[in-house]
C-alpha positions as CSV (number, residue, x, y, z in Angstrom):
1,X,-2.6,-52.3,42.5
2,X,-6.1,-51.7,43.4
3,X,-8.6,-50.1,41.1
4,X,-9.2,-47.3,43.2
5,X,-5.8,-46.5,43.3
6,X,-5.4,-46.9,39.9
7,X,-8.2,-44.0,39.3
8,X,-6.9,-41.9,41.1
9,X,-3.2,-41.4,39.6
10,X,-4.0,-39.0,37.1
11,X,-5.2,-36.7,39.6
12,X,-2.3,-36.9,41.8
13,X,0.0,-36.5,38.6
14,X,-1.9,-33.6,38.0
15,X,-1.8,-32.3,41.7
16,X,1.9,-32.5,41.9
17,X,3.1,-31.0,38.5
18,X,1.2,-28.0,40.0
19,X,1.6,-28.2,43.9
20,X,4.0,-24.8,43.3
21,X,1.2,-23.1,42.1
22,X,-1.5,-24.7,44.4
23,X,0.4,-23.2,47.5
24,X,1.8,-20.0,46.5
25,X,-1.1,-18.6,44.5
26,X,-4.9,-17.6,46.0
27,X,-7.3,-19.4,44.5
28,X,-9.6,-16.8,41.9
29,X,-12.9,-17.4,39.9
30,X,-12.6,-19.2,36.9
31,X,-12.0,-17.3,33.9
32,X,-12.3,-18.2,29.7
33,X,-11.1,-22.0,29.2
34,X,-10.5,-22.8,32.9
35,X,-13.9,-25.0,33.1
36,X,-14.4,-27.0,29.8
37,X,-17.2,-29.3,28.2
38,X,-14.7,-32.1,27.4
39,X,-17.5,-34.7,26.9
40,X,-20.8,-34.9,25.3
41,X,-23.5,-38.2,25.4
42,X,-26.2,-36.7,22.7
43,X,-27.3,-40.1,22.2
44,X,-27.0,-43.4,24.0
45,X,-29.1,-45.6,22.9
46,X,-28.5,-48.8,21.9
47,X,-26.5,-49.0,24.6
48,X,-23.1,-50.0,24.6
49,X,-22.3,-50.6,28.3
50,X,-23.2,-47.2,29.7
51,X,-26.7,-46.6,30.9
52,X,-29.3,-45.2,27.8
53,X,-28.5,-41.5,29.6
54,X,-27.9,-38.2,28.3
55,X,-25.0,-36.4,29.6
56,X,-22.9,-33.7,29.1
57,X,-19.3,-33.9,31.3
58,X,-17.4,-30.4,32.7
59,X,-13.3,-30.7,33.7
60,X,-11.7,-28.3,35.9
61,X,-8.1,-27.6,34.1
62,X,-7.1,-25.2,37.3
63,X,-4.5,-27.3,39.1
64,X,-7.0,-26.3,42.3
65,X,-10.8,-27.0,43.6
66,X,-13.5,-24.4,42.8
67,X,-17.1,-23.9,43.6
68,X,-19.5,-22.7,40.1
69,X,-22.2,-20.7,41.5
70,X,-24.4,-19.6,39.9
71,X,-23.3,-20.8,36.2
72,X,-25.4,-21.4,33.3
73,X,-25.5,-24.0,30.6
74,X,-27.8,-23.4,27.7
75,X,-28.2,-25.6,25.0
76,X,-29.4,-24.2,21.6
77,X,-31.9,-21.8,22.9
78,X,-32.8,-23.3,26.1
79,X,-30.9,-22.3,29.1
80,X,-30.7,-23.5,32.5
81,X,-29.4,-22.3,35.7
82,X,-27.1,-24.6,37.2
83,X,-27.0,-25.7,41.1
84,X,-23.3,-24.9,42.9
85,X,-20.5,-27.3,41.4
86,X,-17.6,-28.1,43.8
87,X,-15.0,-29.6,41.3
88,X,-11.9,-30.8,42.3
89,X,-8.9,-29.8,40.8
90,X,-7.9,-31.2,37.3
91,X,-11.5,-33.0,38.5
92,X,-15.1,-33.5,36.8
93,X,-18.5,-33.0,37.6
94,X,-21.1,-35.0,34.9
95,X,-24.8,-33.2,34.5
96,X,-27.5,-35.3,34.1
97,X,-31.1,-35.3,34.3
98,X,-32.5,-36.4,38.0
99,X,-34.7,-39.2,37.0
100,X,-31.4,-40.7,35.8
101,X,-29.6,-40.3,38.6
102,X,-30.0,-43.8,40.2
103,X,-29.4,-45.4,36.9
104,X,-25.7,-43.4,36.4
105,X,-24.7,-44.0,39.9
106,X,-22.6,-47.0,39.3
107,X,-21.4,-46.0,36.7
108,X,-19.9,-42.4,38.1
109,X,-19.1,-40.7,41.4
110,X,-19.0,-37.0,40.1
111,X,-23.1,-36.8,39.2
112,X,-24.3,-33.3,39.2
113,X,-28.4,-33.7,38.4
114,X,-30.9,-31.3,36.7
115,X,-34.4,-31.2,36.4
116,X,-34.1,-32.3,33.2
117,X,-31.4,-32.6,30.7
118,X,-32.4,-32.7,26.9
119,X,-29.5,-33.2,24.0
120,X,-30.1,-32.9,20.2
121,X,-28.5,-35.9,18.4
122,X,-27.9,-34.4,16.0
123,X,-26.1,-31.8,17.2
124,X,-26.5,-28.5,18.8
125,X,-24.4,-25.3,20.6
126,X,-23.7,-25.6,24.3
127,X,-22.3,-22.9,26.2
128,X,-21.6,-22.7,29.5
129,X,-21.0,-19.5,31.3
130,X,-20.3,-18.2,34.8
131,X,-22.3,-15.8,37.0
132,X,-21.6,-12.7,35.2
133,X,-22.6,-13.6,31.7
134,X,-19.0,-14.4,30.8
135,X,-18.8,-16.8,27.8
136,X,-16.1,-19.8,29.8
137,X,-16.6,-22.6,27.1
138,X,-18.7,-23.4,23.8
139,X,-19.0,-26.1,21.8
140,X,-21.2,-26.5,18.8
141,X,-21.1,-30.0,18.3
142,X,-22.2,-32.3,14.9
143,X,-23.3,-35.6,14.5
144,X,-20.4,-36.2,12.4
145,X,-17.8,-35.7,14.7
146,X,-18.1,-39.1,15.5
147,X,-16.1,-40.3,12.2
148,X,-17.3,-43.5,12.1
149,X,-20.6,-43.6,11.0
150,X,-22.0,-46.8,13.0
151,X,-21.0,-44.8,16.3
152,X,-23.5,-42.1,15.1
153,X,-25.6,-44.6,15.4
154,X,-25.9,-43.9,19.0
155,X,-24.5,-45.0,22.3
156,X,-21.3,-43.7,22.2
157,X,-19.8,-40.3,23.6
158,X,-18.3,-37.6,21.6
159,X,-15.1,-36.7,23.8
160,X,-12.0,-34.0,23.3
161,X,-8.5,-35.1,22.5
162,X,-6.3,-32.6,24.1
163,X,-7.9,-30.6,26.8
164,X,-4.8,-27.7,26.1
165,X,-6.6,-27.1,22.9
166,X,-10.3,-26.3,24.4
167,X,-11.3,-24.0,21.4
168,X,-9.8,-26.1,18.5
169,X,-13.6,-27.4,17.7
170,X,-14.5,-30.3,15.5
171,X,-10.6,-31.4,14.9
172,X,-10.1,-31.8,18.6
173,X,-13.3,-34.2,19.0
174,X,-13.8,-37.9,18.2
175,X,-15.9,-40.9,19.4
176,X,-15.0,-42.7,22.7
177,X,-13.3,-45.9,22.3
178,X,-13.7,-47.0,25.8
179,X,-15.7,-50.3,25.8
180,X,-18.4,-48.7,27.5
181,X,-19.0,-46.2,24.9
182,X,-18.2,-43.3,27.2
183,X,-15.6,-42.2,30.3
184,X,-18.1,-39.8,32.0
185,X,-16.6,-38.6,35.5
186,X,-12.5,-39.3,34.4
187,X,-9.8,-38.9,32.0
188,X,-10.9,-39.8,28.5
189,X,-10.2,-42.5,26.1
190,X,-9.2,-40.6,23.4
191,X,-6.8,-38.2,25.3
192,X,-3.8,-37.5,23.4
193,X,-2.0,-34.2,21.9
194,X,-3.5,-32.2,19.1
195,X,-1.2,-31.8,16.1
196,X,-2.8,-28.7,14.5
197,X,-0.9,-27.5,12.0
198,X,-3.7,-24.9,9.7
199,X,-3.6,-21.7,10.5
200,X,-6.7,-19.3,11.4
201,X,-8.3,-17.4,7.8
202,X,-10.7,-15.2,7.7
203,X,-13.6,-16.9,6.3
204,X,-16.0,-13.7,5.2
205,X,-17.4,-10.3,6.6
206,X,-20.3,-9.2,6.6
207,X,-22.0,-5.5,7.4
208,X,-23.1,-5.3,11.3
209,X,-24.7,-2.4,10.6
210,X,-23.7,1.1,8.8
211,X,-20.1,1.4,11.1
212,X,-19.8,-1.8,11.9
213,X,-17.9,-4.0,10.2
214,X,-17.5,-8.3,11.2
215,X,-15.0,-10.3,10.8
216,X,-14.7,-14.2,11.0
217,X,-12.3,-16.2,11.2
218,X,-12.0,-20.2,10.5
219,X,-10.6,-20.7,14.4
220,X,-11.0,-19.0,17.5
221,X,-8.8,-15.9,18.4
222,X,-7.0,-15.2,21.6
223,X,-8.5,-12.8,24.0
224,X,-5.6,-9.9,23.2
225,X,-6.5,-9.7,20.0
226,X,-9.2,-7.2,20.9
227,X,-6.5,-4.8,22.0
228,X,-5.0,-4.8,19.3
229,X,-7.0,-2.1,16.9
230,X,-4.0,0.0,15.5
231,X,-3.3,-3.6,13.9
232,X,-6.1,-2.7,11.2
233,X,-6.1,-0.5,8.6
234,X,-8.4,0.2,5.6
235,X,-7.8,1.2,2.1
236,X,-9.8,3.9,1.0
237,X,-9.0,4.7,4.8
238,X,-11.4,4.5,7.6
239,X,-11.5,5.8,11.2
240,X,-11.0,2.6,13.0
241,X,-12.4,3.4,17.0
242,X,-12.7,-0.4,18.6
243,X,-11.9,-4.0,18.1
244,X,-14.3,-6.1,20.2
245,X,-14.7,-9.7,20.6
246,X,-18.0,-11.2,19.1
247,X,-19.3,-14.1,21.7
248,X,-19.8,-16.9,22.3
249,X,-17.7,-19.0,19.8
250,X,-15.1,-15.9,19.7
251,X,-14.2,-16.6,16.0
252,X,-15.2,-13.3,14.7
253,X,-14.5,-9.8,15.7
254,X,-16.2,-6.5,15.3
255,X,-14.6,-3.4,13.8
256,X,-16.3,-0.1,14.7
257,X,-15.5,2.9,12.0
258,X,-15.9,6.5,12.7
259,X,-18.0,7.2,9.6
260,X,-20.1,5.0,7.9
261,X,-18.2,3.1,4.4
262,X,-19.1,4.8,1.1
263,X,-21.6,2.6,-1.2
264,X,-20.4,1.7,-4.8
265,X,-16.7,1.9,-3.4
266,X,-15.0,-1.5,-2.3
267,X,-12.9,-1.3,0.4
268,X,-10.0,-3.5,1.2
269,X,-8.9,-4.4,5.1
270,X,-5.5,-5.1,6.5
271,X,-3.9,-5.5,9.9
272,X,0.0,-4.8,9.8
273,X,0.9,-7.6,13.5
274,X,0.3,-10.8,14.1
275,X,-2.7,-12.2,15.3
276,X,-3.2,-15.6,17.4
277,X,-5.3,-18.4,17.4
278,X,-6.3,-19.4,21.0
279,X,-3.6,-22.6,20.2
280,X,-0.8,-20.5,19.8
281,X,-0.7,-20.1,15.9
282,X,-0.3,-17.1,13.8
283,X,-2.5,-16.0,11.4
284,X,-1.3,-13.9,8.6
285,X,-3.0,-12.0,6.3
286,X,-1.7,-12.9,2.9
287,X,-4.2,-10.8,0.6
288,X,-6.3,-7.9,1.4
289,X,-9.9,-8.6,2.4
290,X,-12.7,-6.6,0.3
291,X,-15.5,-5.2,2.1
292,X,-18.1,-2.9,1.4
293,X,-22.1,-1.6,1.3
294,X,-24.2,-4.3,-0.4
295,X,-27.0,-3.8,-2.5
296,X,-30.5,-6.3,-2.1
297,X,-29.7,-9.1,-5.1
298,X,-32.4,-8.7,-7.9
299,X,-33.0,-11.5,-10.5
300,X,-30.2,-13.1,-12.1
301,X,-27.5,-10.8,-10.0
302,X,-26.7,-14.6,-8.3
303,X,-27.1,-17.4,-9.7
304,X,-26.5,-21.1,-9.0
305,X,-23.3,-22.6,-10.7
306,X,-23.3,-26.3,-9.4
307,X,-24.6,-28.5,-7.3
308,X,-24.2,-32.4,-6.1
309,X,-27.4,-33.9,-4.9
310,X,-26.3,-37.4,-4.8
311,X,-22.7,-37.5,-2.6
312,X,-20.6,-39.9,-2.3
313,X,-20.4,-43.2,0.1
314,X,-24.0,-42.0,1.4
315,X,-23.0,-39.2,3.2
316,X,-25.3,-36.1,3.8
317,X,-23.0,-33.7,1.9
318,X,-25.1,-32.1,-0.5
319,X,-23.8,-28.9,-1.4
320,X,-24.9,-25.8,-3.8
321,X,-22.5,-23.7,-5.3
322,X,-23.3,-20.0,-6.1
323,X,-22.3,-17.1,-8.7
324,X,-22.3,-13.5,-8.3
325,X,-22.8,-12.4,-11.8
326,X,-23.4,-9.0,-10.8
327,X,-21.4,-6.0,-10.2
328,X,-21.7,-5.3,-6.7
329,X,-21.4,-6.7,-3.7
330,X,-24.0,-9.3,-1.9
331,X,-24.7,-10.4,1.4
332,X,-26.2,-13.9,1.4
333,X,-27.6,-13.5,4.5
334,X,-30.2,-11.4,1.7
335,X,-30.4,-14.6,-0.1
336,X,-32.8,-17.4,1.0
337,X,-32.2,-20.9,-0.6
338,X,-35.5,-22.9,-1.5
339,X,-36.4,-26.5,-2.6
340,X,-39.5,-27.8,-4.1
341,X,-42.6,-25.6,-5.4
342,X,-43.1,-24.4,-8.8
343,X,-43.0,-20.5,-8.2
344,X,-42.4,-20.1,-5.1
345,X,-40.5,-22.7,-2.9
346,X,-42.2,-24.9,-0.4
347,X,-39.1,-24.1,2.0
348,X,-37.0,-21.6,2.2
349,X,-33.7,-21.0,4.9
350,X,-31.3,-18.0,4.6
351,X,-28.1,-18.9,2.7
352,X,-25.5,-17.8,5.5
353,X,-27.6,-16.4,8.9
354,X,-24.9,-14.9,10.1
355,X,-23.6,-13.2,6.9
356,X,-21.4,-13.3,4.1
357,X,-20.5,-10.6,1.8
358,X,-19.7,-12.3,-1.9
359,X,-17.6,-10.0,-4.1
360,X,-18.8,-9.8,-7.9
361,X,-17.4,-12.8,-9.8
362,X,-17.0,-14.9,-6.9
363,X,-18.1,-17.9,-5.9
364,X,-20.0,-19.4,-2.5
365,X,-20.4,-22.8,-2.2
366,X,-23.3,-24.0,0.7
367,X,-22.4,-27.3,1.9
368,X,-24.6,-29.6,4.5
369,X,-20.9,-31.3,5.6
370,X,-18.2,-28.6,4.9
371,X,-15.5,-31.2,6.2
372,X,-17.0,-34.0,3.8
373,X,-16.5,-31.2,0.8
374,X,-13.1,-30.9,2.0
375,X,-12.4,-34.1,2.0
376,X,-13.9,-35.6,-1.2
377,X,-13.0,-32.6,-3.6
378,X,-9.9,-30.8,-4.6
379,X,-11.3,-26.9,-2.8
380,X,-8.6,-24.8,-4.5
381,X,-10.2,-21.5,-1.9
382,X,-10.8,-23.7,1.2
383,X,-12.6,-20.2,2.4
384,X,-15.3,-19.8,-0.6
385,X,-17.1,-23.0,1.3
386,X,-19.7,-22.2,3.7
387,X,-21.3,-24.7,6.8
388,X,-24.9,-24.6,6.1
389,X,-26.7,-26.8,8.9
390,X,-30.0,-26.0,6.8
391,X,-29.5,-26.5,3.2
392,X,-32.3,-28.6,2.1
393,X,-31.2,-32.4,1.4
394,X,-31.8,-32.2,-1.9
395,X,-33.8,-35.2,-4.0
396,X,-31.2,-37.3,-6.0
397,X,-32.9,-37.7,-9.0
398,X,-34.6,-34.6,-9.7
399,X,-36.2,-31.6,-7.7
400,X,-36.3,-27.8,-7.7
401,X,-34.2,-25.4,-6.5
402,X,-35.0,-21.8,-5.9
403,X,-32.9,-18.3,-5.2
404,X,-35.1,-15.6,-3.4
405,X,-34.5,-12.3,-1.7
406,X,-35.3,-12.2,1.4
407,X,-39.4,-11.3,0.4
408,X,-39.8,-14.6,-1.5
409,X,-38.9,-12.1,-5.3
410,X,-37.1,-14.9,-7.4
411,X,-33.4,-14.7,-8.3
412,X,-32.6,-17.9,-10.0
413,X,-34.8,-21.4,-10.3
414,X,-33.0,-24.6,-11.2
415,X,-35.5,-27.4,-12.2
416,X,-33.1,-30.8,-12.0
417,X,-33.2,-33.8,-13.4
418,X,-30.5,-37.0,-13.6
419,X,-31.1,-36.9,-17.4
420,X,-29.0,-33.5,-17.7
421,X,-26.0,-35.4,-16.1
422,X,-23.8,-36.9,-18.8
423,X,-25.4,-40.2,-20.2
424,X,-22.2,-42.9,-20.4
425,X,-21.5,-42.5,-16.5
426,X,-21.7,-45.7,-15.1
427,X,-23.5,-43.4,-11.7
428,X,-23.9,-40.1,-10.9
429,X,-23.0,-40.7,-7.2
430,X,-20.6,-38.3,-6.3
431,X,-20.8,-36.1,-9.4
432,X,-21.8,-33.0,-9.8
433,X,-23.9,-31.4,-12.0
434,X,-22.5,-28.2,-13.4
435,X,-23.5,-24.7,-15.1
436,X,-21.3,-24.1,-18.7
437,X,-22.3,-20.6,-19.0
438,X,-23.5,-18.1,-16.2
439,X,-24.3,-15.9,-19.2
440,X,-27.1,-18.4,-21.0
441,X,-31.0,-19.0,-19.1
442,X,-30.3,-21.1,-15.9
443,X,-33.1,-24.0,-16.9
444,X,-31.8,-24.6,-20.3
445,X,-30.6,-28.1,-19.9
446,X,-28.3,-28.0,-22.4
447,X,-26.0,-25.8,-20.5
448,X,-25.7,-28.5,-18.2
449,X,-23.1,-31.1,-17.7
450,X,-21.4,-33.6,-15.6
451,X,-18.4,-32.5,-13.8
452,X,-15.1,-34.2,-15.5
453,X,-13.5,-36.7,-13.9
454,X,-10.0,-35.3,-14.4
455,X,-11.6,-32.7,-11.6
456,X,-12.7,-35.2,-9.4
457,X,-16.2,-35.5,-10.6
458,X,-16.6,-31.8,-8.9
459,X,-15.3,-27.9,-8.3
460,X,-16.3,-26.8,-5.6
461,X,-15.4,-22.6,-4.8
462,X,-13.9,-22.3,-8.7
463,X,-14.7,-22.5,-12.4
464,X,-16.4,-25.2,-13.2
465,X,-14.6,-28.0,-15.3
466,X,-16.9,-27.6,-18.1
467,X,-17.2,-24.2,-18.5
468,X,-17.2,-22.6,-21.5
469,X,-18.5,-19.5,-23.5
470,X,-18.4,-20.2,-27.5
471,X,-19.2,-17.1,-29.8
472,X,-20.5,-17.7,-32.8
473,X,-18.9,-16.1,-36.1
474,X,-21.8,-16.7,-38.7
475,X,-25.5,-18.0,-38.5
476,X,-24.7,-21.6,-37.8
477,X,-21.0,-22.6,-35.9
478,X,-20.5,-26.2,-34.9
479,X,-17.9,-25.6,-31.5
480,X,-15.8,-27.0,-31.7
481,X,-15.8,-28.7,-34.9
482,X,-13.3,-31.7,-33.3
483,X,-14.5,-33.5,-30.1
484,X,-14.3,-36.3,-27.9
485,X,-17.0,-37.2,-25.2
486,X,-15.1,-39.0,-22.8
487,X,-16.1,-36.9,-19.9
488,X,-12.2,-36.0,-19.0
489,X,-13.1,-32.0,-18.8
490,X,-11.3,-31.2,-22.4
491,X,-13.9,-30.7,-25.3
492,X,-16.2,-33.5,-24.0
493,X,-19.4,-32.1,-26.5
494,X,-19.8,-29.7,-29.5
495,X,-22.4,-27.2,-30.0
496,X,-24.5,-26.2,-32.7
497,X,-25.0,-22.4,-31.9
498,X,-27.2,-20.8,-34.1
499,X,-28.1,-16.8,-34.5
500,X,-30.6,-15.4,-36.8
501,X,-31.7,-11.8,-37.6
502,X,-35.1,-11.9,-35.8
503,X,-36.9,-14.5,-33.5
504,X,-39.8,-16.5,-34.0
505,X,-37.1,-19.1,-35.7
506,X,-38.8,-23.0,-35.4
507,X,-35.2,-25.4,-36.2
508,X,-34.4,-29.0,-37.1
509,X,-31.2,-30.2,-36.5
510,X,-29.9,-33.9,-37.6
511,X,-26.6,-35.3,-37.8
512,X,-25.5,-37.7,-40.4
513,X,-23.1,-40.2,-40.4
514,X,-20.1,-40.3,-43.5
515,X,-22.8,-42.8,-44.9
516,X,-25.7,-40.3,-45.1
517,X,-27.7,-41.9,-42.6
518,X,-29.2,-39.9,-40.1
519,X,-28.0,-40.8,-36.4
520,X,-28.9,-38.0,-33.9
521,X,-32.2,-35.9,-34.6
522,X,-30.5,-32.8,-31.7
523,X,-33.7,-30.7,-32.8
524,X,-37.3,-31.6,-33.9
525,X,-39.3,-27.8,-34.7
526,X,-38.1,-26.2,-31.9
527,X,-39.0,-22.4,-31.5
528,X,-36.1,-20.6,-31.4
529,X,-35.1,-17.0,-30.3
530,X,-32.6,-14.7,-32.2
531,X,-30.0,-17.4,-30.5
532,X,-30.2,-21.1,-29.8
533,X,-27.6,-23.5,-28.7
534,X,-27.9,-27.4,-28.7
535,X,-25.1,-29.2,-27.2
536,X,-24.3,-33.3,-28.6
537,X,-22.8,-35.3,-26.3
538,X,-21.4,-37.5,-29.3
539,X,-24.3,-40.3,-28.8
540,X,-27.4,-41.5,-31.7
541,X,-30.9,-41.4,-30.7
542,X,-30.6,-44.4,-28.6
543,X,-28.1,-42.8,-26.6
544,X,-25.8,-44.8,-27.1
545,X,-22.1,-43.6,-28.5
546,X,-21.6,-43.4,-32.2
547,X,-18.4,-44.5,-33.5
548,X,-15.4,-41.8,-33.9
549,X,-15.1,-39.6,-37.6
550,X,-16.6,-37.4,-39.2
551,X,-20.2,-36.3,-39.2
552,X,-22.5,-33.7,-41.1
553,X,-24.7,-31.5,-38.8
554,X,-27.6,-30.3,-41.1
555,X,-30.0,-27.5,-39.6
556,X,-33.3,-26.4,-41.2
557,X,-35.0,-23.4,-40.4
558,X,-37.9,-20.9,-41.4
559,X,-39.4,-17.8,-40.1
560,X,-43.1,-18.2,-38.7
561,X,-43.2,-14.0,-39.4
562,X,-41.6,-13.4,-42.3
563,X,-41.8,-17.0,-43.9
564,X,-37.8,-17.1,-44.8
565,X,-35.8,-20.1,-44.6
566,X,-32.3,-21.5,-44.1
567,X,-30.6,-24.8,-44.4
568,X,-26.9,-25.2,-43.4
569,X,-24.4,-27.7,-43.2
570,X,-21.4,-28.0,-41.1
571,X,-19.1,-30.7,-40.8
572,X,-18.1,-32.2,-37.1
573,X,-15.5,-35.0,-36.2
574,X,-15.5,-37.2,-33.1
575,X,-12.2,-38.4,-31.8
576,X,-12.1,-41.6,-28.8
C-alpha cells in the first residue's frame, strides 16, 4: 500500500463514522471545543528530524470542512489576527512563521504562515478564539509536560492524547514519540484514550469585588453549569442573582449576590445538583466551602511554616508553605512573596494573582511544580497546594525570604541557612526545612528542623512533622526529659526552655555526660528575654552524636538589672 494512501485512512475512517451527519445536518460555525490546539513545537532545537521551527498545530474535530475567518490566536499577551483557515474535516492546519515556510514544506502539506510566530519554551497560554471574541480552545502549556526531562531539552513537540478530552490540560499532554520529534499536519503519536479518573474540586475563592464572589475549580466545567444558579446556596444566606462562566480556561465561575457579604462573618457555600467536568465527570461537593470579606494581613497574621529549597532528582520544585495565624480571613493575592535583600526584598511577586482566600489556621503551600509536589510528597489536602509560575528559585544553601503586603510593609522574614537543617542527614536534597512553633519569632533557628523521614522528608498543606508547642512548668524544664535524635518525627531533640521573672537574663547552658565531663556547651552568655528556648539535637560540640544515657543539663544565669542569679540542673536521657 502506498504511503499516500496510507495517510490518508484516518481521514476516511473519520469521514465515514460520520457520513450520517455530514449529509443530513447544515454545516454551522464552529463553537467551544470544535477547533483545538492538539500540538505545540515551543522549542525545536537541536533538531531531531523536524526542521528547528516553531509551530503550533489546530484539528478540526467537526466530522465536516470549515473556513476560520477572522479568528485570533494570542499567545501570552500578544495577539494576532489570523488569515482564513479552510480545514478539512477531522483535518489540520499547522501555523507557522513565513520565513519558515520553505523550510516546513516537506515536511507538511497543511502550512498556514504568519508574519511571525514566537513561542516561549518555557511555557505560556495560548488561546485561540473565533470572530466574535468566543473563547474555542486554551491551553496553558509547561515545560514539564514533556515528562522526560532530556525532551525538554528541545526539539520535540508537546502533543494531546485524546482529542475527546480537549479541556483535560496537563494530564492529556506528553512528548511526541514520533522519530521526528513531532507529527505536525496528521494524527499524533501519542493518540490514545484518556483514563481520567479525579474528579473536579474546588481549589479556592477569592472576592471579585463586594457582590462578587469566584470560584475555581481544579478542571474545567461544562458550559451548563452556568445555568444552573438555584444549585448554590449560602449559609448565613445570600441573594444568589447569576452564575457566569469566567474565560478563557473556564475553570472558575462567578457568583453574583444581591447584597454585598457581611465582614467578620464567614460564610459557607453549597450547591445541592451535580455539576460536570467538560469530560463527563461529576463533581460533588463533600464539605462546605468558607468564604468571606478579608482584612489586609499585618505583621505576623501569616507566616511561613516550611519550605524545600533543594528538591529532589534536580527538579525545579521549590515550594513555600504558608500559615495563617490570624483570625480572619486573607487573600494572598494581598500577599507578595520576596527573596533576597535585608529589609526589603530585591524581588517581590504576588503569592496567588488571581486570588486565594486562606481561612485562619490553614495552610497554603506555593509550589514552582505543583505536579512534582504531588508526586514526591504524601499532600493529605491535594487543594491547599497552589501553582505558582513565579516563586523565586530559591538558593539551596542559604538566602532570604520575605512576606510583604501588597505596599512592601513586612509580614514575616525567614533568613535560611543549611546549618538549621538537622546535622546527621547524609543530604538535605529533598528535605524540608520546617517551623516547630508558629507561636515562637520566625528567625530563631532553633525552632527549626528537618522534616522526618517517617513523613517523607516533607508536609506539604498540613502540620508539620516536627511540630510541637512545650510549656514550661517552672523556671527551667528540659522537654522532654527522654529523647532520641534519629530524625523519625517522634521526640527527635529536647529543649531547655527557660522563663524568668524579668528580662535582661545573659544564660549558659552545658550538658554533662554521667562522667562529669562537659560535652555540649548549648549556650555561651546569651541575652535572654523573660523566655528562651534552646533545642539539642543529642550531638557534642563537634557535632557529632554522643552516645545514648543519661545526661545533666546545667544552666547559669544572672540579671544585668537587678544582679540576681540562678543555677539549675535537670537531668536528660538519650535513647538510639
Amino acid at each position: 500500500m502506498k504511503k499516500k494512501t496510507l495517510k490518508a485512512l484516518p481521514l476516511l475512517l473519520c469521514v465515514l463514522l460520520n457520513s450520517e451527519y455530514i449529509f443530513s445536518q447544515s454545516y454551522s460555525d464552529p463553537s467551544r471545543y470544535d477547533i483545538i490546539i492538539s500540538e505545540i513545537m515551543a522549542k525545536p532545537a537541536p533538531e531531531v528530524g523536524l526542521p528547528a521551527v516553531e509551530y503550533i498545530e489546530l484539528h478540526n474535530r467537526l466530522p465536516h470542512p470549515c473556513t476560520l475567518r477572522n479568528w485570533r490566536l494570542t499567545l501570552g499577551n500578544t495577539s494576532k489576527n489570523l488569515p482564513d483557515i479552510p480545514i478539512d474535516s477531522c483535518g489540520y492546519a499547522v501555523l507557522i512563521a513565513q520565513k519558515h515556510k520553505e523550510l516546513m514544506e516537506p515536511f507538511c502539506e497543511h502550512l498556514v504562515t504568519l508574519s511571525s510566530l514566537a513561542v516561549t519554551d518555557g511555557g505560556q497560554a495560548l488561546t485561540l478564539s473565533d470572530d466574535g471574541g468566543e473563547v474555542i480552545h486554551y491551553v496553558n502549556f509547561k515545560q514539564h509536560w514533556h515528562t522526560e526531562r532530556i525532551k525538554q531539552e528541545g526539539g520535540w513537540s508537546l502533543e494531546m492524547i485524546d482529542d475527546g478530552r480537549p479541556c483535560a490540560g496537563e494530564w492529556n499532554w506528553n512528548s511526541s514519540t514520533d522519530p521526528a520529534g513531532g507529527t505536525p499536519g496528521r494524527p499524533n503519536s501519542i493518540r490514545g484514550e484518556l483514563v481520567d479518573n479525579n474528579t473536579a474540586t474546588i481549589t479556592g475563592v477569592t472576592m471579585m469585588d463586594t457582590n462578587t464572589l469566584r470560584i475555581h475549580f481544579s478542571k474545567t466545567l461544562t458550559l451548563a453549569t452556568a445555568e444552573e444558579t438555584p444549585a448554590f446556596h449560602t449559609t448565613p444566606p445570600l441573594e444568589i442573582v447569576s452564575v457566569t462562566e469566567v474565560p478563557p480556561a473556564f475553570s472558575a465561575l462567578d457568583i453574583r449576590f444581591g447584597q454585598s457579604p457581611l465582614a467578620d462573618v464567614t460564610y459557607r457555600l453549597s450547591f445541592s445538583s451535580e455539576l460536570r467536568d467538560c469530560g463527563g465527570g461529576i463533581l460533588h461537593m463533600a464539605v462546605e466551602t468558607p468564604f468571606g470579606v478579608t482584612r489586609p494581613p499585618k505583621e505576623n497574621d501569616l507566616v511561613i511554616n516550611e519550605i524545600l529549597t533543594n528538591p529532589a532528582d534536580g527538579e525545579k520544585a521549590d515550594y513555600l508553605e504558608l500559615y495563617n495565624r490570624s483570625t480572619h480571613i486573607i487573600d494572598l493575592r494581598d500577599v507578595k512573596v520576596g527573596y533576597g535583600g535585608d529589609t526589603l526584598p530585591l524581588k517581590a511577586t504576588t503569592a496567588v494573582s488571581k486570588g486565594h482566600q486562606l481561612p485562619p489556621q490553614s495552610y497554603a503551600v506555593l509550589c514552582r511544580q505543583r505536579s512534582a509536589t504531588l508526586l514526591q510528597y504524601v499532600c493529605k489536602d491535594e487543594n491547599s497546594l497552589l501553582q505558582c509560575d513565579s516563586l523565586p528559585d530559591f538558593a539551596i544553601g542559604e538566602g532570604v525570604i520575605h512576606l510583604t503586603d501588597i505596599s512592601l510593609r513586612p509580614i514575616d522574614r525567614l533568613a535560611y541557612k543549611e546549618e538549621m537543617h538537622y546535622n546527621k542527614l547524609l543530604t538535605t536534597k529533598g528535605v524540608a526545612l520546617e517551623r516547630l512553633d508558629t507561636e515562637r519569632p520566625t528567625q530563631d533557628e532553633s525552632n527549626w528542623r528537618s522534616a522526618a523521614e517517617s513523613a517523607g522528608f516533607g508536609t506539604p498543606g498540613y502540620q508539620n512533622s516536627q511540630s510541637g508547642r512545650y510549656v514550661p512548668e517552672g523556671e527551667f524544664e528540659v522537654v522532654p526529659e527522654v529523647f532520641s535524635p534519629d530524625n523519625d518525627g517522634f521526640e527527635d531533640f529536647a529543649e531547655v526552655v527557660c522563663t524568668f521573672m524579668e528580662a535582661e537574663y545573659r544564660v549558659n547552658i552545658t550538658l554533662y555526660n554521667s562522667r562529669g565531663h562537659p560535652v555540649k556547651h548549648l549556650a555561651n552568655n546569651v541575652l535572654c528575654g523573660t523566655e528562651a528556648r534552646f533545642r539539642w539535637d543529642g550531638d557534642d560540640d563537634n557535632h557529632q552524636a554522643v552516645p545514648a544515657g543519661m545526661y545533666v543539663a546545667q544552666i547559669e544565669g544572672w540579671s544585668l538589672r537587678t544582679k540576681k542569679s540562678l543555677r539549675r540542673r535537670k537531668v536528660v536521657s538519650i535513647y538510639r
